[in-house]
PyMOL commands that place a pseudoatom at each C-alpha (Angstrom):
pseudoatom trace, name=CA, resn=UNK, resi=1, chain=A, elem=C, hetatm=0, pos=[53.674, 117.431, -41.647]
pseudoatom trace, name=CA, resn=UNK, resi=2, chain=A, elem=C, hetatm=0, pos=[51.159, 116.218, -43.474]
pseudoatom trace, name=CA, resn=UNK, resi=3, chain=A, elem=C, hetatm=0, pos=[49.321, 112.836, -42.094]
pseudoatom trace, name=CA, resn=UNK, resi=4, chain=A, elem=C, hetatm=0, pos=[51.468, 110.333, -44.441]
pseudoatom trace, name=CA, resn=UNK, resi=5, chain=A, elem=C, hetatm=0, pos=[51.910, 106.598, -44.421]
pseudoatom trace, name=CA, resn=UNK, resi=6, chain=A, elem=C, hetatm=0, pos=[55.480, 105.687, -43.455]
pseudoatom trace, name=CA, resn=UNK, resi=7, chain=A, elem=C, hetatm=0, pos=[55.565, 103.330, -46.572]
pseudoatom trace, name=CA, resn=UNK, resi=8, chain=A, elem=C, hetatm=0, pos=[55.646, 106.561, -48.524]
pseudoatom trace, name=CA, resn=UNK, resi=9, chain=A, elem=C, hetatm=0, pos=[57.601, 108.953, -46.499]
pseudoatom trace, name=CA, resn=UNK, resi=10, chain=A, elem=C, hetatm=0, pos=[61.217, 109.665, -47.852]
pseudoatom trace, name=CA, resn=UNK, resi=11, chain=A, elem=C, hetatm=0, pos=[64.410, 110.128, -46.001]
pseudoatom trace, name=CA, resn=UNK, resi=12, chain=A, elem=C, hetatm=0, pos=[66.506, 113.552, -46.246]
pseudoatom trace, name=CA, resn=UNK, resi=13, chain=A, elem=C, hetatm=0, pos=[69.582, 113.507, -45.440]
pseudoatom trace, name=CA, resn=UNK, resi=14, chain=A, elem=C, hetatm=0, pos=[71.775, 116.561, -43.966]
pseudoatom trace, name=CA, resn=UNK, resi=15, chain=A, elem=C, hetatm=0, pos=[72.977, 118.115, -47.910]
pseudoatom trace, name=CA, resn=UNK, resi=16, chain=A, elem=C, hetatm=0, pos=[69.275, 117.875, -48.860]
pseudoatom trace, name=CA, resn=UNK, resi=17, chain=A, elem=C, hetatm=0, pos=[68.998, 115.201, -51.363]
pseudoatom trace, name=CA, resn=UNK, resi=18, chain=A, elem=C, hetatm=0, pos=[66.104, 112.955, -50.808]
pseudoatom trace, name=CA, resn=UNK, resi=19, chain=A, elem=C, hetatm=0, pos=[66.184, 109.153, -50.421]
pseudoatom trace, name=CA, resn=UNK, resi=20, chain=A, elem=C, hetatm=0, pos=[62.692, 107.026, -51.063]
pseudoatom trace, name=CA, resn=UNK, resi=21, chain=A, elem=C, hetatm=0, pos=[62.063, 104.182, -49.514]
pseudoatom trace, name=CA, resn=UNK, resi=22, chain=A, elem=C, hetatm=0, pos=[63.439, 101.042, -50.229]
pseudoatom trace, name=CA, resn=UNK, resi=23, chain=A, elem=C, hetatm=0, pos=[60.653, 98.703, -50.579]
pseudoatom trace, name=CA, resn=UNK, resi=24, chain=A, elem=C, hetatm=0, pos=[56.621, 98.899, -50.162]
pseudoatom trace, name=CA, resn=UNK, resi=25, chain=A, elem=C, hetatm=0, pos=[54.878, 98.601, -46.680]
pseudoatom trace, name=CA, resn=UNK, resi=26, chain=A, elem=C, hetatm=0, pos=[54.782, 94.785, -45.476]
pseudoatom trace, name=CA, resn=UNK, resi=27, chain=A, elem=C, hetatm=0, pos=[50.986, 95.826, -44.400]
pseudoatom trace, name=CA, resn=UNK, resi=28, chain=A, elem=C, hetatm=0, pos=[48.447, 96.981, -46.286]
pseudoatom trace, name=CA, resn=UNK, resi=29, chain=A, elem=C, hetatm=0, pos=[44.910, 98.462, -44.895]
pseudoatom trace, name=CA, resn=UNK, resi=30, chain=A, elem=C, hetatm=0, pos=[41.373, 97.906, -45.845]
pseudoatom trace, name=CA, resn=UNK, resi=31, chain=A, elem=C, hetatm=0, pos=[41.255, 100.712, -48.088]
pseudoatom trace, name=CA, resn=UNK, resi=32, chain=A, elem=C, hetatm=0, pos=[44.145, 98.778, -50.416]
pseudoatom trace, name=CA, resn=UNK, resi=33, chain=A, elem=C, hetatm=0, pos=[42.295, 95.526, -50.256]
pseudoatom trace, name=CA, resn=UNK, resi=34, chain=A, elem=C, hetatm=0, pos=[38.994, 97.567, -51.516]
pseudoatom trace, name=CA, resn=UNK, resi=35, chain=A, elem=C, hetatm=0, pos=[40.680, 98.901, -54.104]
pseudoatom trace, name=CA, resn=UNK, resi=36, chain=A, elem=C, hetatm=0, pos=[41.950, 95.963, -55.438]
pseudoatom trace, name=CA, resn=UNK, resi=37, chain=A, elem=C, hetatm=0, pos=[39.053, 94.141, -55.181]
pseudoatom trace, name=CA, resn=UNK, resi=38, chain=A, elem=C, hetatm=0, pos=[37.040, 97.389, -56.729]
pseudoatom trace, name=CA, resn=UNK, resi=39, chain=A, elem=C, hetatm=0, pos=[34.904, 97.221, -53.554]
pseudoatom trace, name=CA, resn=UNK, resi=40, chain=A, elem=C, hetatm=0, pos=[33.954, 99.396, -51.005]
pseudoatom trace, name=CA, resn=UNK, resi=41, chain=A, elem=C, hetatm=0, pos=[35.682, 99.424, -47.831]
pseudoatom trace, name=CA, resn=UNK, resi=42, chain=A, elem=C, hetatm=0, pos=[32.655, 99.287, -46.146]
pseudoatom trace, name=CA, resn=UNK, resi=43, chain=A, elem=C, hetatm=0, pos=[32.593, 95.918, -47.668]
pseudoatom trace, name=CA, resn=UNK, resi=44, chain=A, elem=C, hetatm=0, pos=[36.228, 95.033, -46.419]
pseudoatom trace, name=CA, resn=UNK, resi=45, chain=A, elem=C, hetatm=0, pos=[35.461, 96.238, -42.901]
pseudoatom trace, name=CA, resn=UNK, resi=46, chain=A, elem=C, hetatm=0, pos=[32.431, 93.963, -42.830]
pseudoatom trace, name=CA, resn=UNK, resi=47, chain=A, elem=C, hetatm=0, pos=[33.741, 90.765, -43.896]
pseudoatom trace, name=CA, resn=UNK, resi=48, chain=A, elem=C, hetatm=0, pos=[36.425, 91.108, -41.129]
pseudoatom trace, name=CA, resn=UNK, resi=49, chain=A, elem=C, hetatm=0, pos=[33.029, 91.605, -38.684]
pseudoatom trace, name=CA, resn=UNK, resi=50, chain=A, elem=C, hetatm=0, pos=[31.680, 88.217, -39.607]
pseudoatom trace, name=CA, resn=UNK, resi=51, chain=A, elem=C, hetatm=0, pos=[34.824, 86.209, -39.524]
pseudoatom trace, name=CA, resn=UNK, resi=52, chain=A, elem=C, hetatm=0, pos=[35.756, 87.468, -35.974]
pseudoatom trace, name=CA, resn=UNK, resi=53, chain=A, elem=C, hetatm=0, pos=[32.337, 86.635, -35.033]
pseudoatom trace, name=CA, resn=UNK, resi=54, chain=A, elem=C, hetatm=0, pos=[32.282, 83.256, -36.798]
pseudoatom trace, name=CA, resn=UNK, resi=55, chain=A, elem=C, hetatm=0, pos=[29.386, 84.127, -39.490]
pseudoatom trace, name=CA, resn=UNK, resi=56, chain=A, elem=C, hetatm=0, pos=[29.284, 83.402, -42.985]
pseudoatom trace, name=CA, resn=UNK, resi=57, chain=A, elem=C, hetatm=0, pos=[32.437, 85.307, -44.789]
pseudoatom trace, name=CA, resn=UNK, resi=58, chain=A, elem=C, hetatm=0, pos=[34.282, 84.932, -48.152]
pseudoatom trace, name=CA, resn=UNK, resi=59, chain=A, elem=C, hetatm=0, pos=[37.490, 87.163, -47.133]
pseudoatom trace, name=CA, resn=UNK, resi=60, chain=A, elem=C, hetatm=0, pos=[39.467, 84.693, -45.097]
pseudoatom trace, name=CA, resn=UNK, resi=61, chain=A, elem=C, hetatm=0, pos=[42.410, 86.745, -43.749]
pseudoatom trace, name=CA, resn=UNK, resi=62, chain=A, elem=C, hetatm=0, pos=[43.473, 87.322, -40.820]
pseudoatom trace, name=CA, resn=UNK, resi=63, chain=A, elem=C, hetatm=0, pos=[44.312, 91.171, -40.157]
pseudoatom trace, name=CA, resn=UNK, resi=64, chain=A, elem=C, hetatm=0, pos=[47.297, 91.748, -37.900]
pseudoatom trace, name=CA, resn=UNK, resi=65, chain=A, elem=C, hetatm=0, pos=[46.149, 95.113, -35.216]
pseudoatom trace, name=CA, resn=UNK, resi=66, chain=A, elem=C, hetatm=0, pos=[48.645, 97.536, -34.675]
pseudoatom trace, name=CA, resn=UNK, resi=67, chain=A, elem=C, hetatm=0, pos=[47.003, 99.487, -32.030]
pseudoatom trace, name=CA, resn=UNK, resi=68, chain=A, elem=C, hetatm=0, pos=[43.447, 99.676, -32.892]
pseudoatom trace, name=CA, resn=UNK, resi=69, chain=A, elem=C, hetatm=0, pos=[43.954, 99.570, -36.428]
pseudoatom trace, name=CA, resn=UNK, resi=70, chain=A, elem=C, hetatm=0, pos=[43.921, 96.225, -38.320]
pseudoatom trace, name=CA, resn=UNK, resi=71, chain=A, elem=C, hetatm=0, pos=[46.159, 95.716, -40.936]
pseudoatom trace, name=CA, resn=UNK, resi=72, chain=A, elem=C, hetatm=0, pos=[47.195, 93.227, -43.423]
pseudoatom trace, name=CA, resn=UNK, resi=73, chain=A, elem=C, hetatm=0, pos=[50.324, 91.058, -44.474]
pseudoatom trace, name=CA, resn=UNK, resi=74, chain=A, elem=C, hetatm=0, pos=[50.823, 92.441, -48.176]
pseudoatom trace, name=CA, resn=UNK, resi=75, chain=A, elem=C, hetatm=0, pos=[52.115, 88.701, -48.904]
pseudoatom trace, name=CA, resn=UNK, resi=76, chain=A, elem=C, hetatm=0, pos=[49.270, 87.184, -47.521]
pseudoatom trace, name=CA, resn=UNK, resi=77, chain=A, elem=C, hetatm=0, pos=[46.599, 89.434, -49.538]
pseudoatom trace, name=CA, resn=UNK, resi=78, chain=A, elem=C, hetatm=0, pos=[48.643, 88.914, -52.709]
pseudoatom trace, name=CA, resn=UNK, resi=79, chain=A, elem=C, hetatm=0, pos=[48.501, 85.186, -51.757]
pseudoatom trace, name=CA, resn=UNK, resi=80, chain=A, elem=C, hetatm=0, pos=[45.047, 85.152, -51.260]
pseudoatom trace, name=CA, resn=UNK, resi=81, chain=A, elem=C, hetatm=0, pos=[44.040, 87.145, -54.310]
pseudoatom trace, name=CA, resn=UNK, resi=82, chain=A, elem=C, hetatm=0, pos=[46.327, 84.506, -56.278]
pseudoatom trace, name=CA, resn=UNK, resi=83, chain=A, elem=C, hetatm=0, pos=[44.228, 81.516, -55.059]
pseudoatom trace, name=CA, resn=UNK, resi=84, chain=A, elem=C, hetatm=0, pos=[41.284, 83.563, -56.379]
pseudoatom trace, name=CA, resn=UNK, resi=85, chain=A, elem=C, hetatm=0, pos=[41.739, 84.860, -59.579]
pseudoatom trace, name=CA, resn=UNK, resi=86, chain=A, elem=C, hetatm=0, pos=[41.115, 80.976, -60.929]
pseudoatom trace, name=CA, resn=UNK, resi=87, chain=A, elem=C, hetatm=0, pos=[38.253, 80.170, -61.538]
pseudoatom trace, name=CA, resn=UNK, resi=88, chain=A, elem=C, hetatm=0, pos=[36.161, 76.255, -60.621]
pseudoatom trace, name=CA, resn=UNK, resi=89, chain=A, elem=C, hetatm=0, pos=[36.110, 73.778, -63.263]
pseudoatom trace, name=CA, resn=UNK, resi=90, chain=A, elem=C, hetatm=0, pos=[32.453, 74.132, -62.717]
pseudoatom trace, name=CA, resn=UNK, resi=91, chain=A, elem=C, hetatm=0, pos=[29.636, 76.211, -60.698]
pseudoatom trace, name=CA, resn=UNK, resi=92, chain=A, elem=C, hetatm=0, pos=[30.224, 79.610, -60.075]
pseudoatom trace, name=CA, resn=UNK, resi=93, chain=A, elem=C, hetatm=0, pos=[33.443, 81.877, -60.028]
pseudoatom trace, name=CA, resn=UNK, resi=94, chain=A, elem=C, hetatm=0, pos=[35.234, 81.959, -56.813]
pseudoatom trace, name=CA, resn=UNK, resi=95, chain=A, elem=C, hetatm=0, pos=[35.195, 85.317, -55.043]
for i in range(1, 95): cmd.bond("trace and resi %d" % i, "trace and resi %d" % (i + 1))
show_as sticks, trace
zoom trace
């Protein structure tokens, strides 16, 4: 079986037929985040760096770990990006 996110897997049932899933992954990792910020995720990965370590950051979320791996709250990266995408009265364009 082919290494495969479980938001993507499908269920088979017994006669065959396929089922997809019902709804998207509630977490989302860095690589999804770099995409939609059309960053690297080297980028991603080092924001997270400086906020645990309390130095200057712009990407102020707070990944959830399961295991080793940190992952995201889709609602709170589509929140996030929301607050974002409007730009100051004046000065320069948020991040």
């Amino acid at each position: 079986m082919p290494n495969q996110p479980i938001s993507e897997m499908t269920e088979i049932l017994p006669s065959g037929e396929r089922i997809p899933p019902l709804q998207e992954s509630e977490f989302v990792t860095d690589k999804w985040i770099a995409e939609q910020l059309q960053m690297s995720i080297a980028t991603i990965r080092s924001q997270r760096f400086k906020r645990r370590h309390s130095e200057d950051h712009w990407l102020d979320l707070d990944p959830v770990y399961i295991g080793s791996k940190p992952r995201y709250r889709r609602k709170d990266v589509l929140a996030w990006l929301e607050s974002k995408s409007t730009a100051p009265a004046s000065g320069n364009p948020k991040v």
